[in-house]
Backbone as numpy.savetxt, mean C-alpha at the origin, in Angstrom:
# Nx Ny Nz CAx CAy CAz Cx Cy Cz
52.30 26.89 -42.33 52.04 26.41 -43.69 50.56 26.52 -43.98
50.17 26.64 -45.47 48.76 26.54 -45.78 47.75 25.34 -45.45
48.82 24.36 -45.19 48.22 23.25 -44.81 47.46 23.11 -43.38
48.33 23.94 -42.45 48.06 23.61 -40.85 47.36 24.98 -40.43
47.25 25.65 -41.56 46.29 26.62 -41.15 44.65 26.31 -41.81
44.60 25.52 -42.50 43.17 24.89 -42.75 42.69 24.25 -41.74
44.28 23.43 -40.68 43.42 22.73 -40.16 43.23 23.35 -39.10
43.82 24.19 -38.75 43.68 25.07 -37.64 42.24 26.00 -37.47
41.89 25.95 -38.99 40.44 26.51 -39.36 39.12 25.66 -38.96
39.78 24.12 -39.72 38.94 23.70 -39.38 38.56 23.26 -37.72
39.40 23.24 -36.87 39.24 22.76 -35.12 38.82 24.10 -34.89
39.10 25.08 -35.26 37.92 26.58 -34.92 36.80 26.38 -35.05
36.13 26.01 -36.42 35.07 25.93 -36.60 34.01 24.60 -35.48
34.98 23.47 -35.81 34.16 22.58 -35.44 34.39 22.68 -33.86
35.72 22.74 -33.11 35.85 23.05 -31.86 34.24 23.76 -31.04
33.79 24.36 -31.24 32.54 24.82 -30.87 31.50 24.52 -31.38
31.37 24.27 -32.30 30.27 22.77 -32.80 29.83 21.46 -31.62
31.17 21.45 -31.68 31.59 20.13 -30.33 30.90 20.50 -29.43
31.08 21.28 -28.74 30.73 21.63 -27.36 29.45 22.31 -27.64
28.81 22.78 -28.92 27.32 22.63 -28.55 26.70 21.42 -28.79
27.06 20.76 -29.18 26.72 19.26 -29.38 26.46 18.71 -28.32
27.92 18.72 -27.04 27.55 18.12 -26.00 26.89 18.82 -24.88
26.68 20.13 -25.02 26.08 20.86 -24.22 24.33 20.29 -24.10
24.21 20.42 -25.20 22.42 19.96 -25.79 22.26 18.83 -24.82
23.65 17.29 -25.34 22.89 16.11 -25.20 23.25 16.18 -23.81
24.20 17.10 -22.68 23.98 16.59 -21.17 22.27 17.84 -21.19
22.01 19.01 -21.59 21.13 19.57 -21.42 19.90 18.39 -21.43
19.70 17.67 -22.61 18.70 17.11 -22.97 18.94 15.83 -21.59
19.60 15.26 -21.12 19.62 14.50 -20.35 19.30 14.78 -18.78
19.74 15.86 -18.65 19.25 16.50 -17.10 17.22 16.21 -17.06
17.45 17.30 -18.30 15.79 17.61 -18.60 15.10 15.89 -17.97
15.63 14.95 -18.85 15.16 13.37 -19.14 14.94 13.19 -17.71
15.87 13.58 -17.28 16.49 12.74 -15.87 15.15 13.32 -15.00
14.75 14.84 -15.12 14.24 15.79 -14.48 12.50 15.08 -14.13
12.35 14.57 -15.96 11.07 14.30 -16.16 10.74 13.25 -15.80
11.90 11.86 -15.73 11.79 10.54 -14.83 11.45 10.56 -13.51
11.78 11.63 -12.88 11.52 12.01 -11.13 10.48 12.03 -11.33
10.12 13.00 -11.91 8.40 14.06 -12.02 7.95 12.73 -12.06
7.46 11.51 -13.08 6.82 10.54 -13.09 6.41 9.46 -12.20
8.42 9.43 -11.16 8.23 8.41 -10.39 7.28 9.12 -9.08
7.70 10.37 -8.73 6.75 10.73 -7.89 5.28 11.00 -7.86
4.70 10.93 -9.07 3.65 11.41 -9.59 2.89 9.77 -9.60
3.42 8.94 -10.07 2.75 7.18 -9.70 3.16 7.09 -8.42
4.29 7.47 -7.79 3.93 7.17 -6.38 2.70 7.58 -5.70
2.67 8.95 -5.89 1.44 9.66 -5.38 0.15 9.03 -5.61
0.26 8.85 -6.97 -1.00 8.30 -7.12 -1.77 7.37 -6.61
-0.56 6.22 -6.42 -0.85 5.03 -5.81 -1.26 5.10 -4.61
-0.78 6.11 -3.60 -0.98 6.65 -2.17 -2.64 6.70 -2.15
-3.04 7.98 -3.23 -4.00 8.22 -3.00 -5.34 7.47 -3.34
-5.08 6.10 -3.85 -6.04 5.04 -4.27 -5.76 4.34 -3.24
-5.15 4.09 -2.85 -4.67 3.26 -1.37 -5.46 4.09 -0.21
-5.27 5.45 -0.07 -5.92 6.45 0.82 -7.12 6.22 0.62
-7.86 6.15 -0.60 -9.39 6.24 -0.39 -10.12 5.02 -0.24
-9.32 4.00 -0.38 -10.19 3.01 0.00 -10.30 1.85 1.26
-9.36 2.80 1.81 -8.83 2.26 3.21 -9.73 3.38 4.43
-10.27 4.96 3.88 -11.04 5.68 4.33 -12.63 5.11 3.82
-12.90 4.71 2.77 -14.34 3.80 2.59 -14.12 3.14 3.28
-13.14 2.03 3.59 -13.37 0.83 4.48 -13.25 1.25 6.42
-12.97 2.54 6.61 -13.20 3.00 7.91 -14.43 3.63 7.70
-15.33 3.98 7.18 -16.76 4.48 7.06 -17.65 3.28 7.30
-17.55 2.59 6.17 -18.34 1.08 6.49 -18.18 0.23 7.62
-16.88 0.67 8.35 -16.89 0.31 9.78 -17.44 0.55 10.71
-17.59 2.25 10.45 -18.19 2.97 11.61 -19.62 2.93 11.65
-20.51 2.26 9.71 -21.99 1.88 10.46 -21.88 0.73 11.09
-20.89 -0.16 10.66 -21.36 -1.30 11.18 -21.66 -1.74 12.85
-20.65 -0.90 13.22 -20.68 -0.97 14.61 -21.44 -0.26 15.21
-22.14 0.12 14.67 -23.81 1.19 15.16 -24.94 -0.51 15.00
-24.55 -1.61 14.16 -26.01 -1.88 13.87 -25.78 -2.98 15.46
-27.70 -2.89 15.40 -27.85 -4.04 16.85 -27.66 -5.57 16.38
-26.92 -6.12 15.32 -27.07 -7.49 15.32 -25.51 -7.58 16.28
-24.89 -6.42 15.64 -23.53 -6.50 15.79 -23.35 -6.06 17.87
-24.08 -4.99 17.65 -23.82 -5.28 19.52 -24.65 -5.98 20.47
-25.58 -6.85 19.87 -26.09 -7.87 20.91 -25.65 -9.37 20.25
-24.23 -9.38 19.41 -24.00 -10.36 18.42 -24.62 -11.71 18.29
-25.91 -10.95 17.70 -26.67 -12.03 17.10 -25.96 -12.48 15.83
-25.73 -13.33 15.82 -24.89 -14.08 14.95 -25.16 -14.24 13.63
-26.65 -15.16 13.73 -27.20 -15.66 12.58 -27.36 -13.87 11.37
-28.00 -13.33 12.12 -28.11 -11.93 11.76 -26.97 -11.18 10.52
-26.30 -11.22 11.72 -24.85 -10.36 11.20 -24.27 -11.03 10.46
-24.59 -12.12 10.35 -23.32 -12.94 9.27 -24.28 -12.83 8.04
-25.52 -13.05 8.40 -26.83 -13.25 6.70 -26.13 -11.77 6.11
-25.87 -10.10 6.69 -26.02 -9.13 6.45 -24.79 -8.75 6.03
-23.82 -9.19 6.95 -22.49 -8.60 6.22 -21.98 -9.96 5.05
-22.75 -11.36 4.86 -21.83 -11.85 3.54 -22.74 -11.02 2.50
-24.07 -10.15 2.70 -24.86 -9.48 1.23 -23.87 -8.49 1.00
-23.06 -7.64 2.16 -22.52 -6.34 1.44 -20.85 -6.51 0.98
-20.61 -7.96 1.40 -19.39 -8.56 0.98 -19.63 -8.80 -0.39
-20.51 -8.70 -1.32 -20.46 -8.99 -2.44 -20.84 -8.05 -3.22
-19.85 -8.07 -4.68 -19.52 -6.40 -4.98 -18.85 -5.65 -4.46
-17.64 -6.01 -3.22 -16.68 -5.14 -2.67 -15.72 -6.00 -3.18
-15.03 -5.94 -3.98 -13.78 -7.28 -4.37 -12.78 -6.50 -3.34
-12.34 -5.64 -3.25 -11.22 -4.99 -2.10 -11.27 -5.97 -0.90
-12.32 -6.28 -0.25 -12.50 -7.06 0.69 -12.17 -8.62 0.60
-11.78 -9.61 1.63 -11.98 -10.99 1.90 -13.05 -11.22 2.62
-13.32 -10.55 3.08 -14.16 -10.73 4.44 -14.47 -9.53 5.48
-15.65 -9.74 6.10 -16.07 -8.54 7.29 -16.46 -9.78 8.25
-16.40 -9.08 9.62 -16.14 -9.93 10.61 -16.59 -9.11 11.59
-17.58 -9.62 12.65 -17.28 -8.84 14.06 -17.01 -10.04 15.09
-16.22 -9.53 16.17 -15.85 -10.24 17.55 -16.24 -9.44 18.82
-16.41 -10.57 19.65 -17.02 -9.95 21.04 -15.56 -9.73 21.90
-15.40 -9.06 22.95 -14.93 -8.32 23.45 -13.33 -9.60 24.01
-13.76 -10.92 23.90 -13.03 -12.00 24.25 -11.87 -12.32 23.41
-12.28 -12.13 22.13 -11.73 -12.20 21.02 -12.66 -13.34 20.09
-13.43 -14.03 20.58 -14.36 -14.58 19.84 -15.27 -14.24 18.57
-14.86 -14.70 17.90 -15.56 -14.18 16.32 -16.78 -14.61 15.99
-17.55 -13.93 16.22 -19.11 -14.65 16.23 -19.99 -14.55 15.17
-19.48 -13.49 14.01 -20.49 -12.89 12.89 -18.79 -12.96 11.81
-19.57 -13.78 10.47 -18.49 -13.43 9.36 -19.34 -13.57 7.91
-18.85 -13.15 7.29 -19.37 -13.18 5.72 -19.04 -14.21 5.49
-17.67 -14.79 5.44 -17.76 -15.95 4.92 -17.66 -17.09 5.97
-18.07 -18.36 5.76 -18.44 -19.39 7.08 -17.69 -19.85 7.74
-17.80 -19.80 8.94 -16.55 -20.22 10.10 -16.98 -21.30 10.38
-15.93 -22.24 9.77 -15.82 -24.01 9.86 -15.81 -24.47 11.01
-14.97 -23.74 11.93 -14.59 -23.94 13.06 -14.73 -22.57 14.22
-14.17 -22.64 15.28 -14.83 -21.38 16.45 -13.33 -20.73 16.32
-13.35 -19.37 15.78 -12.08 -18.47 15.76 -11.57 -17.40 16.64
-10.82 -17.42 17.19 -10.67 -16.14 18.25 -9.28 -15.49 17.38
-9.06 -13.91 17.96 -8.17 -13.56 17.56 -7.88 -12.55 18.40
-8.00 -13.33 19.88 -7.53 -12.28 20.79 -5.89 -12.27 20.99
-5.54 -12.65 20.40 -3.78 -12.39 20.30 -3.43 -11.59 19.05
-4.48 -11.22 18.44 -3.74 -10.18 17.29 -3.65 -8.89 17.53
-2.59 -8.27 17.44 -2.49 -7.09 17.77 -3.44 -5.75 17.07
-4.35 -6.40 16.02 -5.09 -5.35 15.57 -6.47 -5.12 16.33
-6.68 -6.24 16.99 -8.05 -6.60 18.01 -7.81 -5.74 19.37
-6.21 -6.32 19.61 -5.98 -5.75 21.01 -5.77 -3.74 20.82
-5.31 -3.74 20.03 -5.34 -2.17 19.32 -6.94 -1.53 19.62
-7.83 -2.14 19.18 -8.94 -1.37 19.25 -9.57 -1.26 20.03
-9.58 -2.66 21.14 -9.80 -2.83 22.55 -9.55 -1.60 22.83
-7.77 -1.80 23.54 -7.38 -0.51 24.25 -7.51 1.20 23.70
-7.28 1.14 22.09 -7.35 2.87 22.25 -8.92 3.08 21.80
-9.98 2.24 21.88 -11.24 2.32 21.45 -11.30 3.18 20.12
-10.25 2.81 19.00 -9.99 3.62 17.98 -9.64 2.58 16.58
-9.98 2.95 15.36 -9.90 1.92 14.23 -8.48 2.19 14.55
-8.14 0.93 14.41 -6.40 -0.08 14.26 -6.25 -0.40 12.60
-5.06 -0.30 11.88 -4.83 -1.05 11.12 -3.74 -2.53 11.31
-3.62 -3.73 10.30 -2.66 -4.23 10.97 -1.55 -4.58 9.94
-0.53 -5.28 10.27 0.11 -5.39 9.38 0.26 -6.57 8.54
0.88 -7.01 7.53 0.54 -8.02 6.71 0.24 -9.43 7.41
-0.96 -9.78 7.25 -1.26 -11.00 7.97 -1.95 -12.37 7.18
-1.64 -13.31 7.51 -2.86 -14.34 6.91 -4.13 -14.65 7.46
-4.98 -13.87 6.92 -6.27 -14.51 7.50 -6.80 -15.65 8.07
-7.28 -16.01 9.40 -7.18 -17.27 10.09 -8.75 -17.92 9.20
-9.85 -17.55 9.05 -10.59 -17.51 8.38 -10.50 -17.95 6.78
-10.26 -16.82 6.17 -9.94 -16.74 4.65 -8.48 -17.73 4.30
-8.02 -17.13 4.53 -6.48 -18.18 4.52 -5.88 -17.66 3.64
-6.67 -15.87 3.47 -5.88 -15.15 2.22 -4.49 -14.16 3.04
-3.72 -13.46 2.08 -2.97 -12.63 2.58 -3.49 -11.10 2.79
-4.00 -10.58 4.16 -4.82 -9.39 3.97 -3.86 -8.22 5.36
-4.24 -7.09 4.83 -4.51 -6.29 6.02 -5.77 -6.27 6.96
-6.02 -6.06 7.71 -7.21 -5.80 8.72 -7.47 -4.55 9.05
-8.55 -4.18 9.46 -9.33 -2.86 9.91 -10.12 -3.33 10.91
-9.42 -2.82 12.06 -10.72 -3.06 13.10 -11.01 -1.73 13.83
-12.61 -1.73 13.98 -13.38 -0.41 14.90 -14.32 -1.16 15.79
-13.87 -0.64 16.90 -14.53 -0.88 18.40 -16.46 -0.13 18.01
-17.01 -1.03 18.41 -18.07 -0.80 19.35 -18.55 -0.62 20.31
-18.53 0.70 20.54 -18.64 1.12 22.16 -20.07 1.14 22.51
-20.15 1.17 24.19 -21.77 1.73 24.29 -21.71 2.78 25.12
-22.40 3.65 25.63 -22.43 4.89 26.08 -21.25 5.72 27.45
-20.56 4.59 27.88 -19.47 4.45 28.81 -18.54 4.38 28.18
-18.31 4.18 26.58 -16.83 4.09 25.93 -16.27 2.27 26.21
-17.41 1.64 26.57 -16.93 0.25 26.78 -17.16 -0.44 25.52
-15.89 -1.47 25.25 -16.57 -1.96 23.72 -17.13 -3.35 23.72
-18.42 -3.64 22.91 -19.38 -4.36 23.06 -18.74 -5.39 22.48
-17.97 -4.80 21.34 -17.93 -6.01 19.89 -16.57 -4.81 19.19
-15.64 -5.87 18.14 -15.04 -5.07 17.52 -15.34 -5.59 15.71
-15.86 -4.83 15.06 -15.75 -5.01 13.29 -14.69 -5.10 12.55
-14.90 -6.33 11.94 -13.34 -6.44 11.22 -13.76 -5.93 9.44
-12.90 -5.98 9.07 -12.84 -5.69 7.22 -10.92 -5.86 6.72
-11.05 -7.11 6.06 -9.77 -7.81 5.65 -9.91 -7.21 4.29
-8.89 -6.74 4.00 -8.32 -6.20 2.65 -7.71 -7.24 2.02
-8.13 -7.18 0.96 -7.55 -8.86 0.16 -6.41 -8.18 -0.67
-5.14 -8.19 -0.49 -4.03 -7.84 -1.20 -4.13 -7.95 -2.52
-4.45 -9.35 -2.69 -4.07 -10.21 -4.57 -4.78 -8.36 -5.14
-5.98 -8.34 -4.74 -6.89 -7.11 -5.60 -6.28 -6.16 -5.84
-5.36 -5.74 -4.65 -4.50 -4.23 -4.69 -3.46 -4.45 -6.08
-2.87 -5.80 -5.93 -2.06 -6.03 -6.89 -3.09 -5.96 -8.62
-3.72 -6.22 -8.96 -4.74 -5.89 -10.15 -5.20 -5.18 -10.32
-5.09 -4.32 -9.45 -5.62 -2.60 -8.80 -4.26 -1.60 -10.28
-3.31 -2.24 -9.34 -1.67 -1.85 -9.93 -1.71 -2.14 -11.37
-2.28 -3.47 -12.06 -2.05 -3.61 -13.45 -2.93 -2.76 -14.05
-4.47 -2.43 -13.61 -4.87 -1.27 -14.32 -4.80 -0.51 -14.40
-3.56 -0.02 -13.95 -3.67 1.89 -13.50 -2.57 2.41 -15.17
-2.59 1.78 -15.85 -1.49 2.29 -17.47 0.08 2.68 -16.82
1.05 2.10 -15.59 2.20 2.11 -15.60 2.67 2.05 -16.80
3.98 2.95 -16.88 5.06 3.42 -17.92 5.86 2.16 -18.39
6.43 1.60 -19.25 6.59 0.82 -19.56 7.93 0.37 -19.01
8.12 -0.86 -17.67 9.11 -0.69 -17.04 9.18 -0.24 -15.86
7.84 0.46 -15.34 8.22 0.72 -14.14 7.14 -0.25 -12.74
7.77 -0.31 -11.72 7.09 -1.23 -11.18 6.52 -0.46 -9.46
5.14 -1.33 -8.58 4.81 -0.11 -7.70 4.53 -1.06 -6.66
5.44 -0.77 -5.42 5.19 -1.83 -4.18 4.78 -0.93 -3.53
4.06 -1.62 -2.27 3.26 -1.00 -0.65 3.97 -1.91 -0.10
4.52 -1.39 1.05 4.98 -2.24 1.95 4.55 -1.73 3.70
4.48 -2.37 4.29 4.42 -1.60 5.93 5.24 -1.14 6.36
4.61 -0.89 7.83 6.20 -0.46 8.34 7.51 -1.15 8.66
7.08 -2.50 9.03 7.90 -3.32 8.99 8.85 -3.60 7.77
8.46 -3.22 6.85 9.02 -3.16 5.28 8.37 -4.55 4.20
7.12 -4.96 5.07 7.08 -6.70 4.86 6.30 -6.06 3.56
5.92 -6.33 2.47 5.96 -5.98 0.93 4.32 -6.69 1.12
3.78 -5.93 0.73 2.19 -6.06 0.89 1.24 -6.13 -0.64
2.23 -5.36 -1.55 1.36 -5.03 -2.86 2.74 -5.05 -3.96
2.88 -5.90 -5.27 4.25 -5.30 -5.84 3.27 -6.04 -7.64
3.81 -5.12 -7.77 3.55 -5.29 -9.63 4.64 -4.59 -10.46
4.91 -5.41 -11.52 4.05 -6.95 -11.06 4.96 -7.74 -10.59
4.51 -9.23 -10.77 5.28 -10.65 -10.06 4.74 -10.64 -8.93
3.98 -10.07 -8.24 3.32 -9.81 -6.90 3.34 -10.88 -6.39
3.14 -12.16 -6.43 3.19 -13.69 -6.06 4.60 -13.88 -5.76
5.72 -13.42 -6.06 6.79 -13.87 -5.71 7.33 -12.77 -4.07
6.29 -11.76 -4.53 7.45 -10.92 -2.67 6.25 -10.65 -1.96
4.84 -10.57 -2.37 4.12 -10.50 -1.29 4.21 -11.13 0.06
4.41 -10.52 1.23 4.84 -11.51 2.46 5.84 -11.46 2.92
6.73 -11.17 2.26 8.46 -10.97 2.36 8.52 -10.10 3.09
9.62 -9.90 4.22 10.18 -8.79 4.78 11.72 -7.99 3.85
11.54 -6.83 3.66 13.05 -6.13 3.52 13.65 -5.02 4.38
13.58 -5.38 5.26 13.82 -4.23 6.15 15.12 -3.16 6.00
16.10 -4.36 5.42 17.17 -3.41 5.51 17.55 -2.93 3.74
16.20 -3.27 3.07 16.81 -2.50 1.43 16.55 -0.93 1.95
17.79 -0.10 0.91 18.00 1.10 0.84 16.73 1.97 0.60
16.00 1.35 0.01 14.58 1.78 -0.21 14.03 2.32 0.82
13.30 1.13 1.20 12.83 1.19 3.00 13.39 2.13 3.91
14.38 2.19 4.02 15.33 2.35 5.03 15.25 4.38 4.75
15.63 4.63 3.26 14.95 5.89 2.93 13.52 6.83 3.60
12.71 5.73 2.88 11.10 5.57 3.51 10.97 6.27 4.70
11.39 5.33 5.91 11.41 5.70 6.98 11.93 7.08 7.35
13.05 7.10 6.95 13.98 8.37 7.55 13.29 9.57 6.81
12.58 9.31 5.75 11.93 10.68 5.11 10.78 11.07 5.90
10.24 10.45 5.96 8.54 10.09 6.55 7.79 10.85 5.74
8.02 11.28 4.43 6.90 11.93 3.30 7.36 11.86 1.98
7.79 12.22 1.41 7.88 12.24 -0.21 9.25 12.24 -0.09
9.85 11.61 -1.55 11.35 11.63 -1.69 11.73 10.67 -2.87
12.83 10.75 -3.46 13.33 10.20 -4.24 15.36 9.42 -4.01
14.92 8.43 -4.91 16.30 7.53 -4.48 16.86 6.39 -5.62
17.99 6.47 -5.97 18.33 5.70 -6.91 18.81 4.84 -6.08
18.47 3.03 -6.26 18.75 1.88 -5.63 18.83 0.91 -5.77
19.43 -0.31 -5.59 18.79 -1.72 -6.08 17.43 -2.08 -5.43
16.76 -2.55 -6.12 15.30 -2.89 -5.71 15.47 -4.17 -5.15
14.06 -4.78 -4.89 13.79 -5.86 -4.37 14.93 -7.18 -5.33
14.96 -6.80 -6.44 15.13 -7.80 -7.78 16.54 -7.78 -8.37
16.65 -6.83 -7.44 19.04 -6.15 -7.45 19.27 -5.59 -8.55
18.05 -4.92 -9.46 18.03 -3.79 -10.37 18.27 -2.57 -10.06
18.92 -1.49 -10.57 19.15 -0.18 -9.98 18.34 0.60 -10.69
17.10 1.29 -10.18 16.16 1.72 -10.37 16.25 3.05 -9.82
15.72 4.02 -10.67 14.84 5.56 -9.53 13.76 5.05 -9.07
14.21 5.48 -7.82 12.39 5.20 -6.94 11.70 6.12 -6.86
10.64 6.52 -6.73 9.99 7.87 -5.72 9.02 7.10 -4.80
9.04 7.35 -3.83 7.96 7.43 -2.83 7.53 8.02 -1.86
6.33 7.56 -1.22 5.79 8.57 -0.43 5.29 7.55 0.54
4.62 8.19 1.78 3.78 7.40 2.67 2.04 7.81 2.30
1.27 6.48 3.16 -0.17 6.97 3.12 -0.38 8.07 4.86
-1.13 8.82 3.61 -1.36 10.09 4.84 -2.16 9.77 5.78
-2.23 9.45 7.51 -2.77 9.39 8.30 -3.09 7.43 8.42
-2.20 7.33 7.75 -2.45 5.67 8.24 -0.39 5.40 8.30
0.15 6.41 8.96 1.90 5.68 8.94 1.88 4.99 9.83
């Protein structure tokens, strides 16, 4: 009939209308999807590499320190007048510190109330034995009483024996304000965590998981098994299902 051949005209016509219609909007969505990766890996990266450079400044400033003579005949009064002047104007820092070979902390920027050893931390005993900068993992400063990483480099003397070891505490809260200035996308959020998975840096809300262990989120657990760049759709810390990208810091895994 004339009738069912109009309409038969018309599902011709529009029949392929249709399907460029939906062709576009999965086209246009791959693309979306394509360009969300590109971003998450691209702030991951980024973040790596601000994390990378100032964790390589803070192994430079190590390596004079442990050249100067207050620090290997630990004159005390000395080293503490000298390292609280260059503690100020480093906000990255809590504190610089050297200890004698006991674990006794004899030189600090900021004032030791009491007599501190930290020969049970594994970042001290690290530098002892491989006479090599140690990093450590999320700790509370016995000193500061902040939440920091540590950097310690041995002071050797001409036998490879170490005199004294230099500390430099990374003050987390900063890394986290580090994170609010960097112009994140609206919505997206950027944690550091160790190896342990214990959450070291997160923006924001950083006050609520700094300290926390997650060892077994899908995240982490990725992380590890990649050991370099990668991407992963997951619930996050917050049981949101998020794209992640991340990466590790190069030469500090």
């Amino acid at each position: 009939s004339l009738r069912s051949r109009l309409i038969l005209l018309v599902l011709t016509v529009v029949i392929p209308l249709l399907g460029l219609v939906i062709y576009n909007a999965l086209e246009r969505r791959r693309l979306e999807a394509k360009r969300a990766e590109e971003n998450a890996l691209r702030i991951a990266r980024e973040a790596a590499r601000t994390h990378e450079d100032i964790l390589k400044g803070a192994e430079q400033l190590l390596v004079g320190l442990a050249e100067l003579q207050s620090v290997r005949e630990h004159d005390a009064a000395s080293c503490s007048r000298l390292f609280a002047k260059l503690l100020k104007g480093r906000p990255f820092y809590s504190n610089l510190a050297a200890v004698k070979p006991n674990g006794d902390i004899f030189c600090s920027a900021e004032p030791l109330r009491s007599p501190v050893n930290v020969g049970d931390r594994p970042y001290f005993q690290g530098a002892i034995e491989t006479r090599q900068l140690t990093l450590s993992e999320y700790i509370v400063g016995r000193i500061t009483g902040k939440p920091n990483v540590i950097l310690a480099y041995p002071a050797l003397d001409a036998l490879r024996v170490p005199k004294a070891v230099v500390l430099a505490a990374l003050d987390l809260s900063w890394f986290s304000i580090l994170a609010a200035r960097s112009n994140l996308p609206l919505g997206a959020i950027v944690t550091v965590t160790d190896h342990n998975g214990t959450v070291l840096v997160r923006y924001p809300d950083g006050e609520k998981w700094i300290g926390k262990a997650f060892p077994d989120m899908p995240i982490f657990k990725a992380m590890q098994a990649s050991r370099g760049d990668g991407l992963l759709e997951a619930s996050g810390l917050d049981g949101v299902r998020r794209l992640y990208g991340f990466t590790g810091l190069r030469g500090w895994r």
